[in-house]
One Martini backbone bead per residue (centre of mass of N, CA, C, O) as a GRO file, in nm:
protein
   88
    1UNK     BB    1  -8.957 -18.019   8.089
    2UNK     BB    2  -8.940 -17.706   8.278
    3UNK     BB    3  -8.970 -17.400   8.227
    4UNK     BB    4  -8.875 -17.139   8.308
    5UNK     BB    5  -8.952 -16.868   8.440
    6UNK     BB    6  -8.931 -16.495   8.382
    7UNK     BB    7  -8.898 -16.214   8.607
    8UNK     BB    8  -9.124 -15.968   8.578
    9UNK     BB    9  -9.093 -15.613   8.551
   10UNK     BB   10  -9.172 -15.260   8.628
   11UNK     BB   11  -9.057 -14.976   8.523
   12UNK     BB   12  -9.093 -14.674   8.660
   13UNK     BB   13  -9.025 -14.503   8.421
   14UNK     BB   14  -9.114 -14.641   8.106
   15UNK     BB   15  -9.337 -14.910   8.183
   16UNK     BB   16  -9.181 -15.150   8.142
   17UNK     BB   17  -9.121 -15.480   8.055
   18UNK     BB   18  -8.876 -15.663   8.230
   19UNK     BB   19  -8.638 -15.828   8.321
   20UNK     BB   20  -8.513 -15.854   8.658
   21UNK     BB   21  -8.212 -15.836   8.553
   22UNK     BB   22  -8.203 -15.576   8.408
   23UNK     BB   23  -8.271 -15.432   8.669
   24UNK     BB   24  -8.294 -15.190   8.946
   25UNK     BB   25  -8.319 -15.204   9.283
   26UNK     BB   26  -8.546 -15.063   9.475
   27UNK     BB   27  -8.607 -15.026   9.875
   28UNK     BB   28  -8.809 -15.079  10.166
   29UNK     BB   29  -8.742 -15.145  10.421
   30UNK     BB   30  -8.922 -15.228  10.749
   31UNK     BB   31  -8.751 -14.960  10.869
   32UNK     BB   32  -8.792 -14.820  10.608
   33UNK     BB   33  -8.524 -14.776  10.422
   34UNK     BB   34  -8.330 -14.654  10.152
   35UNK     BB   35  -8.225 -14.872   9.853
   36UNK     BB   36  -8.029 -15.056   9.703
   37UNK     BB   37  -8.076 -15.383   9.508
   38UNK     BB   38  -7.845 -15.592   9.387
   39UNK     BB   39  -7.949 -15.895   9.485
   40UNK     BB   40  -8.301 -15.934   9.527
   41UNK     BB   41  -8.298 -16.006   9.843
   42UNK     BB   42  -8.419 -15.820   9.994
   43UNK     BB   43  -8.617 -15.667  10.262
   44UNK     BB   44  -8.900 -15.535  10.096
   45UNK     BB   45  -9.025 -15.292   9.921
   46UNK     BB   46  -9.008 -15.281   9.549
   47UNK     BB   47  -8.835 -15.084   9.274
   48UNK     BB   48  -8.789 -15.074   8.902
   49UNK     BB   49  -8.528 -14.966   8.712
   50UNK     BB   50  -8.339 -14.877   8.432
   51UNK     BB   51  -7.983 -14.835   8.361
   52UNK     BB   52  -8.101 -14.554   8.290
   53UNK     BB   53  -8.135 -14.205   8.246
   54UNK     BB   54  -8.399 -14.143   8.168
   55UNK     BB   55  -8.551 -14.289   8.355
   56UNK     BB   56  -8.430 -14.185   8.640
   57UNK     BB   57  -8.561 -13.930   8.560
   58UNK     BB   58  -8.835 -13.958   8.569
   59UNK     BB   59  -8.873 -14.097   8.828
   60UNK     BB   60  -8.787 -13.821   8.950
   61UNK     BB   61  -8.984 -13.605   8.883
   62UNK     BB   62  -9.240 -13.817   8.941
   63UNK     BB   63  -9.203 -13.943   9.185
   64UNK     BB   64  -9.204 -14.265   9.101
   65UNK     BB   65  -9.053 -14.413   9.382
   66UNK     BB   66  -9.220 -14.322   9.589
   67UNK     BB   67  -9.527 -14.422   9.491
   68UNK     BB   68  -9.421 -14.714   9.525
   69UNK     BB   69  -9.294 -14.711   9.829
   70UNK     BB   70  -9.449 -14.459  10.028
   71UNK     BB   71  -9.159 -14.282  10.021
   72UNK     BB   72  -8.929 -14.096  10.070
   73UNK     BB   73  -8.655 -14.012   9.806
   74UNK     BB   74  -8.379 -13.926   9.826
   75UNK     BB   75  -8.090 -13.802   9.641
   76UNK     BB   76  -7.901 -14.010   9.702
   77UNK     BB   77  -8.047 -14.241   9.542
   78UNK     BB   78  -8.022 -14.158   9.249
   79UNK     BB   79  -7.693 -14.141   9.255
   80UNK     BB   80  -7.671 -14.444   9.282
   81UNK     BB   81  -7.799 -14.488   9.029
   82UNK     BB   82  -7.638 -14.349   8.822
   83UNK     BB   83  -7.349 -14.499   8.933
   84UNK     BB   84  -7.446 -14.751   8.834
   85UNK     BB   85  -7.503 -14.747   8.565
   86UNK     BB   86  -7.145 -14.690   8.518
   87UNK     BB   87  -7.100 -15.006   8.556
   88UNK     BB   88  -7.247 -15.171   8.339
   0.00000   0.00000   0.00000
């Protein structure tokens, strides 16, 4: 029986690795657009943050979701991954 591999991301926060299952995905569809991917299944580059408002603060502060998908991340952005958290 082969073991199935837990696929590992990285927190843009706190720089753990975590499964990634624990995290919210942000993603950076091929037409620029910036959303919440709460399914893990859209297209487009991926950044991962833990659902903790820590996190996502320090992820806001150093700007390190821009960094990750290479485009300004709104602050609507954010507000989203905030209400996400609190519905965990």
């Amino acid at each position: 029986m082969k073991v199935k591999k837990i696929p590992q991301r990285k927190c843009v926060g706190c720089g753990e690795m975590k499964s990634k299952k624990e995290l919210i995905r942000v993603v950076r569809s091929p037409e620029g657009d910036i959303s919440l991917d709460l399914t893990g299944k859209k297209a487009g580059r991926g950044a991962y943050v833990c659902p903790d408002k820590e996190c996502i603060t320090k992820a806001y502060k150093a700007h390190r979701l821009e960094k990750a998908l290479e485009k300004q991340v709104n602050d609507d952005v954010y507000k989203k991954l905030l209400e996400e958290m609190k519905h965990e």
